[in-house]
TILO-537718 format. One record per residue (C-alpha): residue in one letter; x, y, z. Coordinates in steps of 0.05 Angstrom, whole numbers, plus 5000, padded with zeros to 4 digits. Layout:
REM TILO-537718
+----+------+------+------+
: aa :    x :    y :    z :
+----+------+------+------+
:  A :    X :    Y :    Z :
...
+----+------+------+------+
This chain:
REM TILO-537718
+----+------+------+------+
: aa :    x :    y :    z :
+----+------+------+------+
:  X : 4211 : 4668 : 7629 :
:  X : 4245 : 4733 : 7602 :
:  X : 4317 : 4758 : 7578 :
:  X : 4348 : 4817 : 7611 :
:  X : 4385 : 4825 : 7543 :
:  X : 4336 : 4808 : 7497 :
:  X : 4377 : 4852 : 7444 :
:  X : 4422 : 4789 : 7441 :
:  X : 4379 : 4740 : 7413 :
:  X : 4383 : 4765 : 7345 :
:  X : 4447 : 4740 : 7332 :
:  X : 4418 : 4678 : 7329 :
:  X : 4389 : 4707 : 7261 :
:  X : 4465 : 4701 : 7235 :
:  X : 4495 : 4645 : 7272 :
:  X : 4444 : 4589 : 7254 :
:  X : 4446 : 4597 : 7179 :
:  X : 4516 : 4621 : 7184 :
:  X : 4540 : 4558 : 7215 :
:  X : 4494 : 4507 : 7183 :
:  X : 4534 : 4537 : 7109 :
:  X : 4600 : 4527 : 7143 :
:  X : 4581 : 4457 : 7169 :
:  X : 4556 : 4437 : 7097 :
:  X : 4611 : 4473 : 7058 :
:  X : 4662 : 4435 : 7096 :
:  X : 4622 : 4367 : 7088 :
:  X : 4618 : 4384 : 7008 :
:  X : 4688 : 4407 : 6998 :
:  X : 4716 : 4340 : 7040 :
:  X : 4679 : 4293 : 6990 :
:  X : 4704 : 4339 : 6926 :
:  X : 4772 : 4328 : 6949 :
:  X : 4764 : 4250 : 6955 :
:  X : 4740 : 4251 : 6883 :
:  X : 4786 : 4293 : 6857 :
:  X : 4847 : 4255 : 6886 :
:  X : 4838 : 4185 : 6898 :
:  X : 4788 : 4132 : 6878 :
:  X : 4733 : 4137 : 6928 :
:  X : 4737 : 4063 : 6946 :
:  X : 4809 : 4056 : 6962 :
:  X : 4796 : 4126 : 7009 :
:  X : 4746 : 4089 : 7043 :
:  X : 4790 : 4026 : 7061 :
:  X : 4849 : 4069 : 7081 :
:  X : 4820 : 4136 : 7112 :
:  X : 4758 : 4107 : 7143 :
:  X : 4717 : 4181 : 7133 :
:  X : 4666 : 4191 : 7184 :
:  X : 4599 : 4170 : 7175 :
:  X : 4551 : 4218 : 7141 :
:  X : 4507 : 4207 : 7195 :
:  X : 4558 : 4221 : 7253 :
:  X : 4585 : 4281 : 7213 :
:  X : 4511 : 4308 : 7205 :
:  X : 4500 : 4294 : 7283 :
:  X : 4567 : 4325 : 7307 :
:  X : 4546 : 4385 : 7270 :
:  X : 4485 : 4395 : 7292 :
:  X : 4507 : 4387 : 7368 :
:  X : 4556 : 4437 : 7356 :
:  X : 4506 : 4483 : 7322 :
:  X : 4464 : 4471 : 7381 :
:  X : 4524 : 4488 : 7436 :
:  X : 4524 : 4555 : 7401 :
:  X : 4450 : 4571 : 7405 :
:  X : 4454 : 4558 : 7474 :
:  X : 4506 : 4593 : 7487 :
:  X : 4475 : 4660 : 7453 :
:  X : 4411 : 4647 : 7500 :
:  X : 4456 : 4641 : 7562 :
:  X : 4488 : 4713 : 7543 :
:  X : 4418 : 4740 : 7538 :
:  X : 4411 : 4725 : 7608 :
:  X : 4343 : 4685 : 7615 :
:  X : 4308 : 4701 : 7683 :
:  X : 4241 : 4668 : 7712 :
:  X : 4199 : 4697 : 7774 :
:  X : 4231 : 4676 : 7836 :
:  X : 4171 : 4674 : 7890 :
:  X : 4212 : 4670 : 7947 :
:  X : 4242 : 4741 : 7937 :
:  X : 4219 : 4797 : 7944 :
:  X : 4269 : 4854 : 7930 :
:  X : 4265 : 4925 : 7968 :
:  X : 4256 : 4985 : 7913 :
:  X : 4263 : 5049 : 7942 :
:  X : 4227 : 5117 : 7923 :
:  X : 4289 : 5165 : 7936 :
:  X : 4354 : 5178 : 7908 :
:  X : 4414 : 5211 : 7951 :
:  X : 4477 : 5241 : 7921 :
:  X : 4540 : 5243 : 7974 :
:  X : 4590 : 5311 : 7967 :
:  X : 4655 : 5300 : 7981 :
:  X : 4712 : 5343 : 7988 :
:  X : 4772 : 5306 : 7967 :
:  X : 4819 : 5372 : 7968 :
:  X : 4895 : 5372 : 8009 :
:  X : 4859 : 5402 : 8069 :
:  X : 4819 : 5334 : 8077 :
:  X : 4880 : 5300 : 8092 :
:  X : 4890 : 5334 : 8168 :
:  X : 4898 : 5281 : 8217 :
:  X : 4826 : 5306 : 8265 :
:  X : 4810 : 5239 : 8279 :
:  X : 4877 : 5199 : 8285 :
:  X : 4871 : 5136 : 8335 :
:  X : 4787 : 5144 : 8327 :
:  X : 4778 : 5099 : 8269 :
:  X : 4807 : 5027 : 8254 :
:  X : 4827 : 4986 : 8196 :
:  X : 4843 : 5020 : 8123 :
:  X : 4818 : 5077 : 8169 :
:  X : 4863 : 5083 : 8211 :
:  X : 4901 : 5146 : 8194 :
:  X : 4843 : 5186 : 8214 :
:  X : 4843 : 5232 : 8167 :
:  X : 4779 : 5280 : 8146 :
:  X : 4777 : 5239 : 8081 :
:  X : 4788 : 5174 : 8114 :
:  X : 4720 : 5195 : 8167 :
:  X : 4685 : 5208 : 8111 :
:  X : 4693 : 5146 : 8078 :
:  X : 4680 : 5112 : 8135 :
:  X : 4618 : 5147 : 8149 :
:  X : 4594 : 5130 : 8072 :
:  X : 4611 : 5053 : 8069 :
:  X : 4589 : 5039 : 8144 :
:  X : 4523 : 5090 : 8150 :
:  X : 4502 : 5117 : 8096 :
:  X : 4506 : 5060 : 8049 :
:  X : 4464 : 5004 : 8097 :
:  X : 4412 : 5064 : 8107 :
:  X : 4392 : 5082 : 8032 :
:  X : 4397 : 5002 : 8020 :
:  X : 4347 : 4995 : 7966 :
:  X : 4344 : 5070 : 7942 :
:  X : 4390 : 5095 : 7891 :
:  X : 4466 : 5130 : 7916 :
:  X : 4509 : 5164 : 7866 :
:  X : 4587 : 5198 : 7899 :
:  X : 4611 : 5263 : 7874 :
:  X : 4685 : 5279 : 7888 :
:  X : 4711 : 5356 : 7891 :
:  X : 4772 : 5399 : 7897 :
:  X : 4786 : 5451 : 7844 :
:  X : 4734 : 5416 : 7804 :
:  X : 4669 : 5364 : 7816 :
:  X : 4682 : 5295 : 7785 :
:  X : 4622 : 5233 : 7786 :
:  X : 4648 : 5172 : 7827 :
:  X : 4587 : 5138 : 7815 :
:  X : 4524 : 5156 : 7778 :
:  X : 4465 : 5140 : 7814 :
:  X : 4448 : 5064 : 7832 :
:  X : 4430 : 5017 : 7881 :
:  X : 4497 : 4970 : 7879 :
:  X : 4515 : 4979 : 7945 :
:  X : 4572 : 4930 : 7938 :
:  X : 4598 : 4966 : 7886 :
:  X : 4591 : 5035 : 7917 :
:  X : 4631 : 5012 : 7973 :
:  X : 4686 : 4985 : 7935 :
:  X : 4689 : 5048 : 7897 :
:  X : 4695 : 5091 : 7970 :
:  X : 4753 : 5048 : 7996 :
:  X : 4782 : 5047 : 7933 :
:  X : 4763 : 5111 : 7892 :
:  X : 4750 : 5166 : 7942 :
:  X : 4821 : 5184 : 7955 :
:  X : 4855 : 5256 : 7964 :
:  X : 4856 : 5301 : 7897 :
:  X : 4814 : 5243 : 7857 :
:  X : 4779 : 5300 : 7833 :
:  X : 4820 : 5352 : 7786 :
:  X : 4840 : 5423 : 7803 :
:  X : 4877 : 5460 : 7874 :
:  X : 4815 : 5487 : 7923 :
:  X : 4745 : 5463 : 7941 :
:  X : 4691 : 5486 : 7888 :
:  X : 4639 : 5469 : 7929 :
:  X : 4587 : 5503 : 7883 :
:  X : 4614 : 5455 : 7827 :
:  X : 4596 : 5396 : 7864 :
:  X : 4526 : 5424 : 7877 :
:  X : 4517 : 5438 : 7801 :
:  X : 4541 : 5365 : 7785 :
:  X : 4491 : 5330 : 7830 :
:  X : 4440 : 5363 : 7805 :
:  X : 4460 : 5336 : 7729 :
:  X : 4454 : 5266 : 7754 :
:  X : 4382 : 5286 : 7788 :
:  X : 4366 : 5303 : 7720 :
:  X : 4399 : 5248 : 7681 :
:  X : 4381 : 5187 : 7729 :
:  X : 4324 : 5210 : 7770 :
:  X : 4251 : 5206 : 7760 :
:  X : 4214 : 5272 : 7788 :
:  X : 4166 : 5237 : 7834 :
:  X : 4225 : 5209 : 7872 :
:  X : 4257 : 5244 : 7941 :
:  X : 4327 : 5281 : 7927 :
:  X : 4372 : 5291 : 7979 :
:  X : 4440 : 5304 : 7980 :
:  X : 4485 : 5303 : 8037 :
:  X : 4552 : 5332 : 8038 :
:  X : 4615 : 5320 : 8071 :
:  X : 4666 : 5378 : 8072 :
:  X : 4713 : 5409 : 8126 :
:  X : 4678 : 5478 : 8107 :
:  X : 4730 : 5500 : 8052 :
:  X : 4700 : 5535 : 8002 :
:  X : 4734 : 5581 : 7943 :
:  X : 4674 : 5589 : 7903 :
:  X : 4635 : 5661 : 7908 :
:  X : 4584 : 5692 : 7946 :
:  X : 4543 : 5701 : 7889 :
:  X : 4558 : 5623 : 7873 :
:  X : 4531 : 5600 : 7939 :
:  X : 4463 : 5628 : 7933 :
:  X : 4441 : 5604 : 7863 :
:  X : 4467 : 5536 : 7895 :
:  X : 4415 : 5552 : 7953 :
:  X : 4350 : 5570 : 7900 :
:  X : 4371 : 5513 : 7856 :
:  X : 4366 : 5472 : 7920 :
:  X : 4302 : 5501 : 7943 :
:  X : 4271 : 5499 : 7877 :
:  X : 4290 : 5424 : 7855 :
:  X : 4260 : 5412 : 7927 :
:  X : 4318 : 5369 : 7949 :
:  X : 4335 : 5360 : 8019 :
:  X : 4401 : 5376 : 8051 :
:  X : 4446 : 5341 : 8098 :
:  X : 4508 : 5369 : 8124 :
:  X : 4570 : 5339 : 8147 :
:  X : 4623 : 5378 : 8180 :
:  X : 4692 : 5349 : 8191 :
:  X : 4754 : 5369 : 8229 :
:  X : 4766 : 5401 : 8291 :
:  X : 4755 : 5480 : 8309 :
:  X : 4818 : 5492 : 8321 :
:  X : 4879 : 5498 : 8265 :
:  X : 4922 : 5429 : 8251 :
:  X : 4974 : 5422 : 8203 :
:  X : 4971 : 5379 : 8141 :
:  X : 5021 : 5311 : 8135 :
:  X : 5052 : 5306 : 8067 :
:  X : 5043 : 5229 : 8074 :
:  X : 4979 : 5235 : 8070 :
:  X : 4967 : 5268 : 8012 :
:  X : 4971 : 5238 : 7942 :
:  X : 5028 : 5220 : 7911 :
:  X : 5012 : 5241 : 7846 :
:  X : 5001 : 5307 : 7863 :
:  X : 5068 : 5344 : 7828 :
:  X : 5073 : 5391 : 7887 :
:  X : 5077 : 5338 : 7937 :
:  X : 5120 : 5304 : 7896 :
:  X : 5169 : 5360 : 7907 :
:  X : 5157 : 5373 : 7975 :
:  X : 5172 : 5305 : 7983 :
:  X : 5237 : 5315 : 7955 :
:  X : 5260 : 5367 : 7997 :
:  X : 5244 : 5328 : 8057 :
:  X : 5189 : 5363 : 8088 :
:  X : 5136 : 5335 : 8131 :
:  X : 5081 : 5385 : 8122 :
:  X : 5055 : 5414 : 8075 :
:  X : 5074 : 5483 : 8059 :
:  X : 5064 : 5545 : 8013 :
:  X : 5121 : 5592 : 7997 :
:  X : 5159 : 5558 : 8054 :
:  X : 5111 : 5566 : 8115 :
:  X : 5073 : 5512 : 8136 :
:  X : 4997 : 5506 : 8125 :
:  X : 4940 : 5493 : 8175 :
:  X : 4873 : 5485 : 8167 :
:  X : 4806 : 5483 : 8212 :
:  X : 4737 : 5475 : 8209 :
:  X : 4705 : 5524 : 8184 :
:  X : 4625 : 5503 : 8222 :
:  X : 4591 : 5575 : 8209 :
:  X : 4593 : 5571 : 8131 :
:  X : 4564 : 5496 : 8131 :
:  X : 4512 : 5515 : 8195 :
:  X : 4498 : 5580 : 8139 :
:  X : 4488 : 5532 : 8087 :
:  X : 4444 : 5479 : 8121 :
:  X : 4392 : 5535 : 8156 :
:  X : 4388 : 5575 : 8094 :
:  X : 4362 : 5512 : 8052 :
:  X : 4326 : 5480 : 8114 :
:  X : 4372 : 5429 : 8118 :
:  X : 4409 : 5392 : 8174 :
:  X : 4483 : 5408 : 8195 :
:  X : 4523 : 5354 : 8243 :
:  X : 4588 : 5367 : 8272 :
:  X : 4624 : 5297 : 8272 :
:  X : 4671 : 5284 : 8327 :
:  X : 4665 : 5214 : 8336 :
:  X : 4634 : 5161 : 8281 :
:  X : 4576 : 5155 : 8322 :
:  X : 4553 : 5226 : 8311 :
:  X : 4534 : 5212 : 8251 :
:  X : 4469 : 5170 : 8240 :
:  X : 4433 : 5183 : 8169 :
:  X : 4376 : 5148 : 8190 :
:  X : 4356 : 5195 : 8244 :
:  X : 4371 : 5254 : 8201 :
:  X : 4323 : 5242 : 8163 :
:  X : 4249 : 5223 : 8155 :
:  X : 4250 : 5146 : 8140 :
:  X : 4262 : 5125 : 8073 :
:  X : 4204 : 5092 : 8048 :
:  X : 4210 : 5030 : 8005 :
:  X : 4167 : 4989 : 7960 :
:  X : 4172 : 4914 : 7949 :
:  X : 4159 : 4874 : 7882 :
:  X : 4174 : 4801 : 7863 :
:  X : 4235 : 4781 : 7851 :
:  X : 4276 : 4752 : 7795 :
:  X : 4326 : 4686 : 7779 :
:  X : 4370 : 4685 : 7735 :
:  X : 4379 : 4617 : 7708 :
:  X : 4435 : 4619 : 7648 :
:  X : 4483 : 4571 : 7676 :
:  X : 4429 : 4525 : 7652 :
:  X : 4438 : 4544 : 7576 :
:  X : 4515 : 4548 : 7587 :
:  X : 4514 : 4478 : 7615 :
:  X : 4482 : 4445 : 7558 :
:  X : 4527 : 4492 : 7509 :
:  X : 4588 : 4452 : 7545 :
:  X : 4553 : 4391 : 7541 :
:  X : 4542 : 4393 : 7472 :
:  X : 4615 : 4418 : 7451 :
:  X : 4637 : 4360 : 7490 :
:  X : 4593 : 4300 : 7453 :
:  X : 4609 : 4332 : 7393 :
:  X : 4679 : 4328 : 7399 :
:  X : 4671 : 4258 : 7415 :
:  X : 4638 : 4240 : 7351 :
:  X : 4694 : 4259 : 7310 :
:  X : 4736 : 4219 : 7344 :
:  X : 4739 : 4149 : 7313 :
:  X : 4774 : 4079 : 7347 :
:  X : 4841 : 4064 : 7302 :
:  X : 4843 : 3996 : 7275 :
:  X : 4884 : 3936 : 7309 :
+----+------+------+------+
């Protein structure tokens, strides 16, 4: 057996003596006020104190509720033989574009459920929590959001439940700061949580969804490429939205964005700049550009099924060790337990 928070145990150092002077002060301060205001026989006829021996016993139970319950927070674990948990050797990074663009309606009456709108966004997401998560199971997945500027969703892990509550939830229009798509930005982040949370012997690949909107430089876009070349990480590009121009709903986009806000106001159903309406395409020869340059992949998604990461890319290998059980509902029990008989010590049966 072994704690996953061993760090915990040591307030067991202050809680044992801690409590033991508490338990013996109150005991020793009891008596002194029996003495000091009555005659010690008469108290024990009419107050009926509890027995040294029952006080001593409550104490220690409680005492002992306590310990256990410090052991339960450093979360004992034993070797569970019947598991056998997957640990993967790479670490992918999704790139998404959460800018106003993202919210065109491409692929309206395609996709169901909190999906449903169709939006670029809403494909993406969609792609993410029902492909790309179930592939990389047991490798590590960290989500980088961009518009004007790159923002972490998720460092890299291997919590897929988490991950996915965090791309229904999380991954919504302009949940990154900023107007535009700095794509370069998002490139520069995910390679700051390569270095942070990534060991060097482990496959990088990053795979990025965008609708080809870009306002970063020339000059931007190819130290992205060497970085990319040089880190040796592998490249997988999404491209979303149609090739021809669509307009952009103002329902869809969010509604803490000030300049929907007032667009709103005014009625309008679009959105708009300087009072003409705004459309937006795919713009597939800058992300094909990107992908060949680096050696990567580019897919055009149409429909969801267009988009398999597992055939993308070479299989992700995975290594397999022996699980672990935790078992601190075991300490917490017998910290209950012992709260509860301890309480019932104190209690005494009145008198008829």
């Amino acid at each position: 057996m072994h704690f996953l928070q061993p760090k915990v145990l040591w307030l067991l150092l202050i809680v044992m003596p801690l409590f033991t002077l508490v338990a013996y002060m109150t005991f020793y301060r009891y008596w002194r006020t029996l003495q000091a205001y009555s005659e010690q026989e008469l108290a024990l006829v009419i107050s009926r104190p509890l027995a040294v021996r029952r006080y001593w016993l409550s104490s220690c139970l409680f005492l002992l509720s306590m310990v256990l319950l410090v052991v339960a927070t450093a979360r004992p674990v034993v070797s569970d033989v019947r598991a056998e948990v997957v640990r993967g050797t790479a670490d992918v990074i999704a790139l998404v574009d959460v800018s106003r663009s993202m919210a065109a309606e491409d692929y309206k009456g395609k996709l169901d459920g909190i999906y449903a709108p169709g939006t670029r966004l809403h494909m993406a997401r969609y792609l993410i929590a029902n492909n790309l998560l179930p592939a990389v199971q047991g490798n590590q997945l960290g989500l980088v959001s961009y518009a004007g500027e790159a923002a972490p969703q998720s460092f890299l892990t291997d919590d897929m439940p988490s991950l996915k509550w965090v791309v229904k939830n999380w991954l919504t229009i302009n949940s990154a700061p900023g107007d535009g798509s700095a794509m370069a930005k998002s490139f520069e982040l995910a390679f700051q949580l390569f270095a942070l949370d990534s060991l060097p012997s482990r496959r990088k690949i990053i795979v990025l969804f965008s609708d080809g909107g870009n306002d970063e430089t020339a000059e931007s876009i190819d130290n992205i490429v060497q970085a990319v070349k040089k880190l040796d990480i592998e490249l997988v590009v999404v491209g979303l939205g149609r090739n021809t121009p669509v307009r952009i709903p103002v329902s869809q986009l969010s509604r803490y964005d000030k300049y929907v806000q007032e667009l709103r106001t005014h009625g309008k159903q679009w959105y708009e700049v300087k009072d003409e309406i705004v459309t937006t395409k795919l713009d597939s020869q800058l992300l094909r550009h990107l992908a060949n340059r680096v050696g990567g992949t580019y897919r055009e998604i149409v429909y969801a099924e267009d988009f398999n990461f597992s055939n993308l890319i070479a299989s992700l290998e995975a290594t397999y060790k022996l699980g672990v059980k935790e078992i601190f509902f075991y300490p917490l029990i017998g910290a209950v337990i012992c709260s509860v008989l301890a309480m019932f010590l104190v209690r005494q049966r009145k008198r008829k």
